[in-house]
Structures are given as structure tokens and as C-alpha cells.
PyMOL Python script that loads the backbone (N, CA, C, O; Angstrom):
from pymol import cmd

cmd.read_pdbstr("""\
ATOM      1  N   UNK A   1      97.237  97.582 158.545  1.00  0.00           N
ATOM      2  CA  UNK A   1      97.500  96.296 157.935  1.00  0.00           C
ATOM      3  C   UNK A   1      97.683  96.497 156.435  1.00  0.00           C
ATOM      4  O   UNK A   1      96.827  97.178 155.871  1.00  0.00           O
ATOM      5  N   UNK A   2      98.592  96.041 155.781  1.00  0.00           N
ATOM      6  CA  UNK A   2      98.834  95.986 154.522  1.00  0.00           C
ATOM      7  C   UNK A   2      97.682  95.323 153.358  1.00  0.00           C
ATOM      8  O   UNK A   2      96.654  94.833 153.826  1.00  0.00           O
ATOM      9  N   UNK A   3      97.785  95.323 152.566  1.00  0.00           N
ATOM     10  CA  UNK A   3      96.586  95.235 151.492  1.00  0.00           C
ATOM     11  C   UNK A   3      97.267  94.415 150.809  1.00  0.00           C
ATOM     12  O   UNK A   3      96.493  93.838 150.046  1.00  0.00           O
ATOM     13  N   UNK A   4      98.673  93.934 150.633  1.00  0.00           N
ATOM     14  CA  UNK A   4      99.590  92.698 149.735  1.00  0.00           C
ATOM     15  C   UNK A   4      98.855  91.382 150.256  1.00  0.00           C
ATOM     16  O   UNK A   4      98.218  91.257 151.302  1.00  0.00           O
ATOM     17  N   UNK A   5      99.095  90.459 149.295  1.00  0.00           N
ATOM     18  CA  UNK A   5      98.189  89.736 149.089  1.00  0.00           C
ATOM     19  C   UNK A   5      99.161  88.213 149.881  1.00  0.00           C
ATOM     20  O   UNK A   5      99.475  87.377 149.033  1.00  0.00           O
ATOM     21  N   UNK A   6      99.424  88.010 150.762  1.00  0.00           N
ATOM     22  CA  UNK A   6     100.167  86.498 151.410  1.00  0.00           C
ATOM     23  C   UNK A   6     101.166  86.031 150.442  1.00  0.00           C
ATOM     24  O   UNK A   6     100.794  85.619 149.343  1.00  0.00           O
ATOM     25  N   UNK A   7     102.441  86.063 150.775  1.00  0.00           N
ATOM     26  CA  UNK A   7     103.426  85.635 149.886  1.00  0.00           C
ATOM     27  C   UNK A   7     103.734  86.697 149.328  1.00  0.00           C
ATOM     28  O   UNK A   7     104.919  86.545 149.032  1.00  0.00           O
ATOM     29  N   UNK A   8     103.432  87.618 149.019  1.00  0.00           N
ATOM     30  CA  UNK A   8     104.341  89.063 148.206  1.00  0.00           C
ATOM     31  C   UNK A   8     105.028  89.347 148.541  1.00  0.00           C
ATOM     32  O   UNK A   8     105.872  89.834 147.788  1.00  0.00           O
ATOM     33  N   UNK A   9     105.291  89.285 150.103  1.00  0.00           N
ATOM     34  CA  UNK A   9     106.941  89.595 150.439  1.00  0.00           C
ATOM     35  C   UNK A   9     107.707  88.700 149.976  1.00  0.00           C
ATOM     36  O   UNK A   9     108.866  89.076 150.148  1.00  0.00           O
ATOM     37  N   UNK A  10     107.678  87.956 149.601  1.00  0.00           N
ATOM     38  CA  UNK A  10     108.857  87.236 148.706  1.00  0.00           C
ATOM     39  C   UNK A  10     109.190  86.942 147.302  1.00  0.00           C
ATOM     40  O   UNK A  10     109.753  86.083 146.624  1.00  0.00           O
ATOM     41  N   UNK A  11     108.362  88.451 147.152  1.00  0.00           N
ATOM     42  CA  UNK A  11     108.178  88.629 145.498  1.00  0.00           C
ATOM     43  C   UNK A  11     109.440  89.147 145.175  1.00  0.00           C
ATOM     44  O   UNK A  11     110.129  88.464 144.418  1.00  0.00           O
ATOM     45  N   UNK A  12     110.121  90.763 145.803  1.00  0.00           N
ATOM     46  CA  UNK A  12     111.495  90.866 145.721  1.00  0.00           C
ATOM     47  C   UNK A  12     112.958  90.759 146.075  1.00  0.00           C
ATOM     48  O   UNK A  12     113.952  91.344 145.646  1.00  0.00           O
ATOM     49  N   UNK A  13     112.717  89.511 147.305  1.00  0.00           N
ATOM     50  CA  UNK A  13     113.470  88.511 147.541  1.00  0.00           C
ATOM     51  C   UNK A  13     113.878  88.107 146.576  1.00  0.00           C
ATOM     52  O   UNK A  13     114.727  88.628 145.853  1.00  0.00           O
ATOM     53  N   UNK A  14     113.101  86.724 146.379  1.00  0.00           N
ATOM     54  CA  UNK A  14     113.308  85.885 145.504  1.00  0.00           C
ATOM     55  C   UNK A  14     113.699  86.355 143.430  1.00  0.00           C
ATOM     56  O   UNK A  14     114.221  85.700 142.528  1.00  0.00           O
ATOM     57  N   UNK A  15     113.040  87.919 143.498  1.00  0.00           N
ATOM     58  CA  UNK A  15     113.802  88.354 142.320  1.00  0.00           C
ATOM     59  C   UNK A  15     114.986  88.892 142.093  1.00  0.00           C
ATOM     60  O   UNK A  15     115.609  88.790 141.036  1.00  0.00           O
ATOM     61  N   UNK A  16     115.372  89.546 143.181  1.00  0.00           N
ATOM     62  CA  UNK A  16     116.812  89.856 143.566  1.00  0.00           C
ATOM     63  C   UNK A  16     117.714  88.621 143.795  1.00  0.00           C
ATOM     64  O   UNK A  16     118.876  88.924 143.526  1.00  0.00           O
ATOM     65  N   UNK A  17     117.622  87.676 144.090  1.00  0.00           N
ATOM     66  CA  UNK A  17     118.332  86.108 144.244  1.00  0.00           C
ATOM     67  C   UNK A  17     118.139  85.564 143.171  1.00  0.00           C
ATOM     68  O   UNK A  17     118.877  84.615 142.908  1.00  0.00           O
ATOM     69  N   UNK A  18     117.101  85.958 142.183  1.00  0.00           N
ATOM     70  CA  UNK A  18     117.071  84.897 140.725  1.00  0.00           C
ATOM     71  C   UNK A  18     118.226  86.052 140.245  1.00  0.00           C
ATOM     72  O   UNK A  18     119.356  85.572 140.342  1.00  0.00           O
ATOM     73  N   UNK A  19     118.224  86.947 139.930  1.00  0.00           N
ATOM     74  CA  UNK A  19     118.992  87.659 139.216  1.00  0.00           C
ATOM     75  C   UNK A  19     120.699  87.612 139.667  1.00  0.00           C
ATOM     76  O   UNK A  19     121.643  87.535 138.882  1.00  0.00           O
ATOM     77  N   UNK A  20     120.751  87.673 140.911  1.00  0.00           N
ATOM     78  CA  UNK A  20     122.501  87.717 141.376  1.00  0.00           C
ATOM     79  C   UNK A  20     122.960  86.137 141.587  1.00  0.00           C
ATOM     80  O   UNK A  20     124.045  85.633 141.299  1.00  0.00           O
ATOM     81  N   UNK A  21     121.859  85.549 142.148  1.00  0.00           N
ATOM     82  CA  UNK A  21     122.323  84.362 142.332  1.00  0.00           C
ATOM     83  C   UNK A  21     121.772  83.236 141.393  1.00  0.00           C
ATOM     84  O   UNK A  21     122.328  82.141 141.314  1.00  0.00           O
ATOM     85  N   UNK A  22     120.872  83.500 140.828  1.00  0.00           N
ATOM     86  CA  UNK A  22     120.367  82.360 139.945  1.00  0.00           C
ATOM     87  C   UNK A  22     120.981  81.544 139.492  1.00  0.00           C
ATOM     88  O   UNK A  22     120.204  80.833 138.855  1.00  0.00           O
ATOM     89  N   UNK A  23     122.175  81.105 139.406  1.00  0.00           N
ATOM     90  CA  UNK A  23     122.323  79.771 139.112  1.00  0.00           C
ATOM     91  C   UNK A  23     122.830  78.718 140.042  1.00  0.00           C
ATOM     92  O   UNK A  23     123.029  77.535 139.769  1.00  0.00           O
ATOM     93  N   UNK A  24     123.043  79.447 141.402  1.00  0.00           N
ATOM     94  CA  UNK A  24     122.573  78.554 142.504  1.00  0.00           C
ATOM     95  C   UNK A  24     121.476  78.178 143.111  1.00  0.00           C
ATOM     96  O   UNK A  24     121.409  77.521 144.150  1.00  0.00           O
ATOM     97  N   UNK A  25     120.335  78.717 142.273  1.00  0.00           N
ATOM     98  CA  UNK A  25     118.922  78.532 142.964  1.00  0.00           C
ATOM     99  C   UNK A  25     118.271  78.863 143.867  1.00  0.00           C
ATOM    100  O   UNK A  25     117.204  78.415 144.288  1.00  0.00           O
ATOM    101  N   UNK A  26     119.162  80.015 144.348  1.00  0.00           N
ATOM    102  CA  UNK A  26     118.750  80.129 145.863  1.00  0.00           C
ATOM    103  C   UNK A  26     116.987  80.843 145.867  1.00  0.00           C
ATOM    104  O   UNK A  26     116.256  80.593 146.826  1.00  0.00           O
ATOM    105  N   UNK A  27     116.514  81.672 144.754  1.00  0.00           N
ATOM    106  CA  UNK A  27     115.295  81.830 144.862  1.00  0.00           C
ATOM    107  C   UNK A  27     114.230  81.206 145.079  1.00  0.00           C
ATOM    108  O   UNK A  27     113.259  81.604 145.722  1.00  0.00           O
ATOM    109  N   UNK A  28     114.476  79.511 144.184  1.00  0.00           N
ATOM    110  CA  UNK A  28     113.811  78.857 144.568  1.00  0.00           C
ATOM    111  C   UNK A  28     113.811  78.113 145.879  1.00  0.00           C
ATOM    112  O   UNK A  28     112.794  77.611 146.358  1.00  0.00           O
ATOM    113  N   UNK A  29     114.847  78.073 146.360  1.00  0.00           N
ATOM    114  CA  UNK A  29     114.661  77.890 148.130  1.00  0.00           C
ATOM    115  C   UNK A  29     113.623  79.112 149.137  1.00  0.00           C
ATOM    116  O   UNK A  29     112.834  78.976 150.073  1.00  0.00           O
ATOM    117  N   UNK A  30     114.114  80.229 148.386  1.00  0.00           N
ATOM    118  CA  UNK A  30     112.908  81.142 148.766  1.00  0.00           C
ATOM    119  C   UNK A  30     111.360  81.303 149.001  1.00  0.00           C
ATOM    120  O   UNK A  30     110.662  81.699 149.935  1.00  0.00           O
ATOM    121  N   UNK A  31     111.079  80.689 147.392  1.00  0.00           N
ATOM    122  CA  UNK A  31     110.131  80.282 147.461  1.00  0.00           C
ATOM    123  C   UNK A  31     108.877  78.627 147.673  1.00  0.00           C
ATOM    124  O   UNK A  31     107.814  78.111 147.325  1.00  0.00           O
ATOM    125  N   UNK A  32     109.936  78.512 148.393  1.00  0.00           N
ATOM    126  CA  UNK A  32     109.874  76.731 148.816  1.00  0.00           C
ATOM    127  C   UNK A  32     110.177  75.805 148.012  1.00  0.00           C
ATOM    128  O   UNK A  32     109.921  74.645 148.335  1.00  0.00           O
ATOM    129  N   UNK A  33     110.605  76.004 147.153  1.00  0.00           N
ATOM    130  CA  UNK A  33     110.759  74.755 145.861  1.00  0.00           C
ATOM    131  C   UNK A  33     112.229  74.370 146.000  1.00  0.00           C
ATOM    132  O   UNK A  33     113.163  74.773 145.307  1.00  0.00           O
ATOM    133  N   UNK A  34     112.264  73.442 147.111  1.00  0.00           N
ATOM    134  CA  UNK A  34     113.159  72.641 147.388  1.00  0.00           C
ATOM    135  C   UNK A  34     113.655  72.060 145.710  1.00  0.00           C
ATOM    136  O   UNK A  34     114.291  72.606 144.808  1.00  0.00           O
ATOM    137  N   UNK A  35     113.021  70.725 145.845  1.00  0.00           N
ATOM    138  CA  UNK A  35     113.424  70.181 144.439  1.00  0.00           C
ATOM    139  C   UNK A  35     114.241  70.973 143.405  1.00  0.00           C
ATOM    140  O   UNK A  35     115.275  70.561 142.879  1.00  0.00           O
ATOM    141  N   UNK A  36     113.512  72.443 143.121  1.00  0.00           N
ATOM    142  CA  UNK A  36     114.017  72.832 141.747  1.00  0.00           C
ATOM    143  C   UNK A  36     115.211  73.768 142.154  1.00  0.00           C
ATOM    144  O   UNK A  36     115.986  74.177 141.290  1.00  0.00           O
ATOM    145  N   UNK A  37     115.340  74.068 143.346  1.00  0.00           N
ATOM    146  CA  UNK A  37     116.557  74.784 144.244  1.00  0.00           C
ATOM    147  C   UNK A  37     117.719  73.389 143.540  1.00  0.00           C
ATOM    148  O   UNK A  37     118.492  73.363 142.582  1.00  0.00           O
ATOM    149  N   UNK A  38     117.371  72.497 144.464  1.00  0.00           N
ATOM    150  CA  UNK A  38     118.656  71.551 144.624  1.00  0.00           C
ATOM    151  C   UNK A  38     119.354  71.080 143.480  1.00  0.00           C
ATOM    152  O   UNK A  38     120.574  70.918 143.476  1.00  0.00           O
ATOM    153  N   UNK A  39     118.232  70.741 142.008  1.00  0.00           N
ATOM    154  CA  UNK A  39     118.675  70.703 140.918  1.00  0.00           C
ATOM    155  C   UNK A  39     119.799  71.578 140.416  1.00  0.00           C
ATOM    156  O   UNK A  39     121.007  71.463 140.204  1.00  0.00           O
ATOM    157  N   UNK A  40     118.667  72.699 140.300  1.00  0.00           N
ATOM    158  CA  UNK A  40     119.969  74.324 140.096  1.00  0.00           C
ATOM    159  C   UNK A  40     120.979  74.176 141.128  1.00  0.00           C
ATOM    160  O   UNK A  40     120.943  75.406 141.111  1.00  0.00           O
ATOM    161  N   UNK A  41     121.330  74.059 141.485  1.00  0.00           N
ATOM    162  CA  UNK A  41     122.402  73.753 142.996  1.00  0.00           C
ATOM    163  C   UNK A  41     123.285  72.837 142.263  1.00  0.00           C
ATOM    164  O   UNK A  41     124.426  73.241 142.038  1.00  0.00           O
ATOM    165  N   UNK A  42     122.940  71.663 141.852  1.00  0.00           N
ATOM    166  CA  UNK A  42     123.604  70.336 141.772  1.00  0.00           C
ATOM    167  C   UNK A  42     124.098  70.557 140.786  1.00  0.00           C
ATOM    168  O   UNK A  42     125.266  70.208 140.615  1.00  0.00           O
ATOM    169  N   UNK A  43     123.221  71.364 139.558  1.00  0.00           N
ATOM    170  CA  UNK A  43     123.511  71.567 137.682  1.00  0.00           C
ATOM    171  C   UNK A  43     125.327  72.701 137.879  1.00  0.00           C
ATOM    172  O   UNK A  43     126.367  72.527 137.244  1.00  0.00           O
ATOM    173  N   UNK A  44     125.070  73.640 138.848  1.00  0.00           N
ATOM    174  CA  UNK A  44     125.977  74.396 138.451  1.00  0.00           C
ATOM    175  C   UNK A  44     127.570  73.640 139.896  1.00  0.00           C
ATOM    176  O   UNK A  44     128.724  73.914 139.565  1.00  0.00           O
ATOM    177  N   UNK A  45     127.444  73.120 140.755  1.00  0.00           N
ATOM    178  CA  UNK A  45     128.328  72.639 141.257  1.00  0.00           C
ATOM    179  C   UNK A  45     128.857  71.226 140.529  1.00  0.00           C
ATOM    180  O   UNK A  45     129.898  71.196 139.873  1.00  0.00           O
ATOM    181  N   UNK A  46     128.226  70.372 140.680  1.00  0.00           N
ATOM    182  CA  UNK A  46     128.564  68.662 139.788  1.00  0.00           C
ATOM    183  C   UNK A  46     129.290  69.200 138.204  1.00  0.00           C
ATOM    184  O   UNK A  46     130.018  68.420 137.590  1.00  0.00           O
ATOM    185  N   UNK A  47     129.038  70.369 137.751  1.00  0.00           N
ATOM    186  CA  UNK A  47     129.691  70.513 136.715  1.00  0.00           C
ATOM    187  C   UNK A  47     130.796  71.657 136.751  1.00  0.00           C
ATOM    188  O   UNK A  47     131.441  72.097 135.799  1.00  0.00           O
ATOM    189  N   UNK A  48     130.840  71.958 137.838  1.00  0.00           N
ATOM    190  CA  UNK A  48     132.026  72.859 137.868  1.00  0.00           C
ATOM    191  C   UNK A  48     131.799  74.027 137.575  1.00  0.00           C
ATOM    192  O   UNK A  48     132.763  74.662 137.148  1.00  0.00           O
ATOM    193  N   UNK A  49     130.777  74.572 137.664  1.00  0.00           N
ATOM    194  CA  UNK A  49     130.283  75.772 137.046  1.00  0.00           C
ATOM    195  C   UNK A  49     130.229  75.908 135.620  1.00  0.00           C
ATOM    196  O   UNK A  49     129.937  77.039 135.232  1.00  0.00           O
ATOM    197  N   UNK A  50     130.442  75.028 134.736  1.00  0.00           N
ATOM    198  CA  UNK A  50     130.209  75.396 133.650  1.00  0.00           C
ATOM    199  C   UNK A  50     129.150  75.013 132.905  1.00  0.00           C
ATOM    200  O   UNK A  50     128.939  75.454 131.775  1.00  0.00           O
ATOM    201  N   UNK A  51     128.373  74.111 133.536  1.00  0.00           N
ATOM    202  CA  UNK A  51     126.709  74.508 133.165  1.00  0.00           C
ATOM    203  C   UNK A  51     125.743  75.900 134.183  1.00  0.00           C
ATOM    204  O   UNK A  51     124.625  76.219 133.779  1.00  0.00           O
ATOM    205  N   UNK A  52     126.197  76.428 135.152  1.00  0.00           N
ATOM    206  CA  UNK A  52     125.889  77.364 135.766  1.00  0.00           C
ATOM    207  C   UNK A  52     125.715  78.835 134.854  1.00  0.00           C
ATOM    208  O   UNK A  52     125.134  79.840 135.263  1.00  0.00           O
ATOM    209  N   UNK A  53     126.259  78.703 133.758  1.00  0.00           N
ATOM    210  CA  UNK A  53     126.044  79.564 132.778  1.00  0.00           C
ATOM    211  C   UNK A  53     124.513  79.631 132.500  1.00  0.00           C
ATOM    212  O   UNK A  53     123.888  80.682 132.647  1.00  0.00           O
ATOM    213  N   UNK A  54     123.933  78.467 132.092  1.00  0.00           N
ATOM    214  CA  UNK A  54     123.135  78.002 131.334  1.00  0.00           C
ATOM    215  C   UNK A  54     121.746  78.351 132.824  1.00  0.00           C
ATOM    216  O   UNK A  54     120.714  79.017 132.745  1.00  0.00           O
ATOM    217  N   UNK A  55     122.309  77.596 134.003  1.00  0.00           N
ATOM    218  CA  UNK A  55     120.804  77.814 135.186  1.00  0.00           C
ATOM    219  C   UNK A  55     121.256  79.343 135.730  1.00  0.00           C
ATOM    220  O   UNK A  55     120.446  79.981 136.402  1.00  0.00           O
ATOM    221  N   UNK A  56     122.455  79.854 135.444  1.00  0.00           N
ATOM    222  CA  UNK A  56     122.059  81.481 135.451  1.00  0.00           C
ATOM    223  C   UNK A  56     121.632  82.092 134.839  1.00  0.00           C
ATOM    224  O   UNK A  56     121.269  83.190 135.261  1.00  0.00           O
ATOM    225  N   UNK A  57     121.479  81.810 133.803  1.00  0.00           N
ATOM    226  CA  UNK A  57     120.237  82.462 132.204  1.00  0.00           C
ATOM    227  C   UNK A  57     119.097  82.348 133.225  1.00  0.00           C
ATOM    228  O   UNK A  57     118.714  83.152 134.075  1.00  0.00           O
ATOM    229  N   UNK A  58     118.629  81.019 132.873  1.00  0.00           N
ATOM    230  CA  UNK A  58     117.113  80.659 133.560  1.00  0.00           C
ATOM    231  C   UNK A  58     117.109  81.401 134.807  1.00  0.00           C
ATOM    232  O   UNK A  58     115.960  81.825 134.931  1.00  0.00           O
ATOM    233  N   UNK A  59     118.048  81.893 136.119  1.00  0.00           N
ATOM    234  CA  UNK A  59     117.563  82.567 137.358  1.00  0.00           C
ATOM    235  C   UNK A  59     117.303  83.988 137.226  1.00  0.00           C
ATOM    236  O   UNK A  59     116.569  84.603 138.000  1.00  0.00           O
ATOM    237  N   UNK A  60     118.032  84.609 136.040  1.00  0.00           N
ATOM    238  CA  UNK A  60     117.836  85.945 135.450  1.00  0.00           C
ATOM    239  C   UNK A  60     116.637  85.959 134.715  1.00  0.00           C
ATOM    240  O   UNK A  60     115.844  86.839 135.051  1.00  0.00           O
ATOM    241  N   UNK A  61     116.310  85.232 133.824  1.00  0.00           N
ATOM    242  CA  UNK A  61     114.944  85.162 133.494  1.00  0.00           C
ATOM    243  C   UNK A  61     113.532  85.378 134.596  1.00  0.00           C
ATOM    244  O   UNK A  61     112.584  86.156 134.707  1.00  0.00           O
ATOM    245  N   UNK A  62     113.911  84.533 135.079  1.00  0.00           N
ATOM    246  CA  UNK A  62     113.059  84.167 136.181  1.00  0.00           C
ATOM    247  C   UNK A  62     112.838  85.284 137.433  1.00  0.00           C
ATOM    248  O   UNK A  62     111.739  85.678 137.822  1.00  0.00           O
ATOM    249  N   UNK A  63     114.130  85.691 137.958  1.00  0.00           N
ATOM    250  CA  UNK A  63     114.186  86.678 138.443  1.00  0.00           C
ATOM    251  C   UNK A  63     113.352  88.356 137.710  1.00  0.00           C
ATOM    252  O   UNK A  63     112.531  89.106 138.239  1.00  0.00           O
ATOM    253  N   UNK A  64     113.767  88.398 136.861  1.00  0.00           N
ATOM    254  CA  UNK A  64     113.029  89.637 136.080  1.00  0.00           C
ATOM    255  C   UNK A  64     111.344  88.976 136.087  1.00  0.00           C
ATOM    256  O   UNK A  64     110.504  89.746 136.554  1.00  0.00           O
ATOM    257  N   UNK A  65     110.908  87.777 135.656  1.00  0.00           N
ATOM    258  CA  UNK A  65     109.529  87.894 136.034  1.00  0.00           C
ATOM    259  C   UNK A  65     108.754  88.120 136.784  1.00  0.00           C
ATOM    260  O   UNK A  65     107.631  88.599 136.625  1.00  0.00           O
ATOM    261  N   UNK A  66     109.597  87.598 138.249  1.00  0.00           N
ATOM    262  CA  UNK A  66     109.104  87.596 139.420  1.00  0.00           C
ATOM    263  C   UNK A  66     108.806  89.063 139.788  1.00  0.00           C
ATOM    264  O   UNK A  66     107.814  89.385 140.442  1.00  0.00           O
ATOM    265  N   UNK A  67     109.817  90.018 139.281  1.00  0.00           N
ATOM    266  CA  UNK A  67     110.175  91.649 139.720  1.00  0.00           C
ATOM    267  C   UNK A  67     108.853  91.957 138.819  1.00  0.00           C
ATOM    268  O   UNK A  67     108.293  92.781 139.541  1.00  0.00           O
ATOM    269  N   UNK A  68     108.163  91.824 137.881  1.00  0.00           N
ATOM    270  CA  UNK A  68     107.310  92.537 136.866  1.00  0.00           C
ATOM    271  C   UNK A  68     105.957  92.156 136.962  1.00  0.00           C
ATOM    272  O   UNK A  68     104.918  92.672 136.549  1.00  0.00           O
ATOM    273  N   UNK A  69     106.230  91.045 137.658  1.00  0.00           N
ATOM    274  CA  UNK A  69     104.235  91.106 137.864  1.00  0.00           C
ATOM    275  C   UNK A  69     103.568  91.408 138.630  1.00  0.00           C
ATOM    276  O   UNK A  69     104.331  91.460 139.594  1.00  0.00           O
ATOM    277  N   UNK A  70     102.656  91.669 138.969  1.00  0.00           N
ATOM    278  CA  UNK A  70     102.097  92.135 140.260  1.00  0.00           C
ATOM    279  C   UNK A  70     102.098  91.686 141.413  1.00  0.00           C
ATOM    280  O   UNK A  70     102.799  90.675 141.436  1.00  0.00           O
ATOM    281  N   UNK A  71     101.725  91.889 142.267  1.00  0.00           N
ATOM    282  CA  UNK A  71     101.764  91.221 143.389  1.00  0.00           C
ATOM    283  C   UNK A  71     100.717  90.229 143.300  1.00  0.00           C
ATOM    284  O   UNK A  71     101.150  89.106 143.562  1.00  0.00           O
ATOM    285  N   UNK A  72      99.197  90.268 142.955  1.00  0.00           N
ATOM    286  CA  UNK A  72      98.608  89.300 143.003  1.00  0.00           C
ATOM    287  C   UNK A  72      99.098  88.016 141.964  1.00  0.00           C
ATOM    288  O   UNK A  72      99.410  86.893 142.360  1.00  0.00           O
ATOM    289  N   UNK A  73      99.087  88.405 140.761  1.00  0.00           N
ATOM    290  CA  UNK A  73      99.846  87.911 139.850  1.00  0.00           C
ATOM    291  C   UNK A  73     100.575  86.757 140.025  1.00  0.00           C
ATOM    292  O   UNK A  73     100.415  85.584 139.689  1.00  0.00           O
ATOM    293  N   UNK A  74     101.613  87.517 140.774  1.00  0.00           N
ATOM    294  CA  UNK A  74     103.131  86.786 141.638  1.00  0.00           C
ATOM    295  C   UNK A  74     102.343  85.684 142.267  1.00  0.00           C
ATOM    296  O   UNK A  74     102.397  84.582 141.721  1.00  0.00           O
ATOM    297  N   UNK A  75     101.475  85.863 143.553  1.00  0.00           N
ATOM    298  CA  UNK A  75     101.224  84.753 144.405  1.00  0.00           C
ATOM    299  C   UNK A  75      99.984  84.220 144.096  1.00  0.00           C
ATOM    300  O   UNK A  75      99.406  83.657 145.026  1.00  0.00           O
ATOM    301  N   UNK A  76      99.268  84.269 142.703  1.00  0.00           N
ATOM    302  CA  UNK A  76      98.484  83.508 142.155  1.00  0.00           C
ATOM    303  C   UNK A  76      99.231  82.378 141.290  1.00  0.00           C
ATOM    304  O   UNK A  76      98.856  81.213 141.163  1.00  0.00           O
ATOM    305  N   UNK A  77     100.497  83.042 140.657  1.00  0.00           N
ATOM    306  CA  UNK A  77     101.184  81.719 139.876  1.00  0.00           C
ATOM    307  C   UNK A  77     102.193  80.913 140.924  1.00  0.00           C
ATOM    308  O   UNK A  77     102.047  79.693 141.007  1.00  0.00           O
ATOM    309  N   UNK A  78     103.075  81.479 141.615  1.00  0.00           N
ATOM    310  CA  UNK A  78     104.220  80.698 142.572  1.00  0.00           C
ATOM    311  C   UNK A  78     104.128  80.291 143.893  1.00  0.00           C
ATOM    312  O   UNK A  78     104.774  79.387 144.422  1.00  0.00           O
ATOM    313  N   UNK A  79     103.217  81.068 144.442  1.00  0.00           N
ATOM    314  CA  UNK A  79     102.323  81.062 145.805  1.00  0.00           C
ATOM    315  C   UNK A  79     101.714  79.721 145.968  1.00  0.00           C
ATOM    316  O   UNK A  79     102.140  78.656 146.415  1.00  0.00           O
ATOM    317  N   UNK A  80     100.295  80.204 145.336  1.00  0.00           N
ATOM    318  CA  UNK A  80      99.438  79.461 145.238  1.00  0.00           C
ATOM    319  C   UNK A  80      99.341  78.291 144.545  1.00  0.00           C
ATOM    320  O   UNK A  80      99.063  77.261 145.158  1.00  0.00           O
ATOM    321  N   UNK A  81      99.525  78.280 143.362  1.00  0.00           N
ATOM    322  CA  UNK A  81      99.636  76.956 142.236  1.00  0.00           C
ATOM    323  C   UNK A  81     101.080  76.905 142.067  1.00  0.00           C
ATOM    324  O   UNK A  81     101.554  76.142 141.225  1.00  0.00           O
ATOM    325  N   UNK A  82     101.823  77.640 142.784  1.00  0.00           N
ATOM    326  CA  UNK A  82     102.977  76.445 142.805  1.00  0.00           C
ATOM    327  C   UNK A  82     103.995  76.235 141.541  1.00  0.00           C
ATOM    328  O   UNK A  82     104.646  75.191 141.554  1.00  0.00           O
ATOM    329  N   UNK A  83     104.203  77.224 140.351  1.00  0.00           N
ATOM    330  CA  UNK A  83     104.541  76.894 139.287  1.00  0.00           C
ATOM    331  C   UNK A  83     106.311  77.036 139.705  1.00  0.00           C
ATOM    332  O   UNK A  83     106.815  78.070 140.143  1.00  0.00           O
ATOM    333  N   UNK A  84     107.036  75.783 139.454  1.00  0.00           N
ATOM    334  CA  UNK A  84     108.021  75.135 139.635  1.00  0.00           C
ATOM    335  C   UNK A  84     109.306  76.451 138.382  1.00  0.00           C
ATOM    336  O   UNK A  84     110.349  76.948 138.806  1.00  0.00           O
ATOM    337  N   UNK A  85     108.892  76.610 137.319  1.00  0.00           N
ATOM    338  CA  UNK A  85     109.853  77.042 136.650  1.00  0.00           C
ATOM    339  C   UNK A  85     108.783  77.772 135.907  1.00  0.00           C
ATOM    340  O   UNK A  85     107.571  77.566 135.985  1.00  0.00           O
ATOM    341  N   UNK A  86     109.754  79.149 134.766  1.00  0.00           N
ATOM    342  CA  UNK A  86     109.189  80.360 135.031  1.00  0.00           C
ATOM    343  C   UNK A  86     108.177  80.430 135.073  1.00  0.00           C
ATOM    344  O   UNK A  86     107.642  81.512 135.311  1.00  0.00           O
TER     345      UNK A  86
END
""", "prot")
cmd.dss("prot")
cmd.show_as("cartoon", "prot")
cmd.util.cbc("prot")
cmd.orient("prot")
């Protein structure tokens, strides 16, 4: 049995999808956050992609955090408490 802590497998999921896909949000569908998925979704389609610039910054950001913290780390902040944005 593994020693990762519930939710770590979707630690480099969801950082590999903030980084390539981040400004469709798809990480945060990953990690259940409907809401902040659909926003990012809506920000870079309703505008034609040209605010998608701007929520692909934020999924690259985001993405690189997710990749750098630990595993407990990871599913003590996004897991567990749930933190919506980075």
C-alpha cells in the first residue's frame, strides 16, 4: 500500500493540465472545483480567446505550484481545505 496521502494522485494531473491547458481550466475540474473550472472556461471562450491569455498565466502559475509542493502539502491546501485559486 502506498504511503501518499488521499488526493496526491491528482497532484500531477492537475499540474500538467494547469500548465498545457490552463486557460481552459481543466485542472480545476480535476480537482473538483467546478465553479472556478467553468469561470476559466467561460473567461477564455465568451471572449474569444483573448482574455485566455490572461487565465493561462494564472493555470501556469498554478500548475507549477501544484508540481512543487509536496504531497502532503498539496492535499492539505486543495484536498482538504479546498483552496479555490492558487
Amino acid at each position: 500500500m502506498s504511503d501518499k496521502p488521499a488526493g496526491a494522485d491528482k497532484k500531477i494531473a492537475a499540474g500538467i493540465c494547469g500548465i498545457l491547458l490552463g486557460a481552459l481550466g481543466i485542472h480545476k475540474f480535476i480537482l473538483g472545483y467546478t465553479k472556478e473550472g467553468v469561470i476559466m472556461l467561460l473567461v477564455t471562450v465568451l471572449t474569444l480567446g483573448i482574455a485566455g491569455f490572461i487565465t493561462g498565466i494564472v493555470g501556469l502559475i498554478e500548475g507549477i505550484l501544484y508540481l512543487t509542493k509536496s504531497d502532503e502539502e498539496f492535499v492539505a491546501t486543495y484536498v482538504t481545505n479546498k483552496k479555490g485559486w492558487f
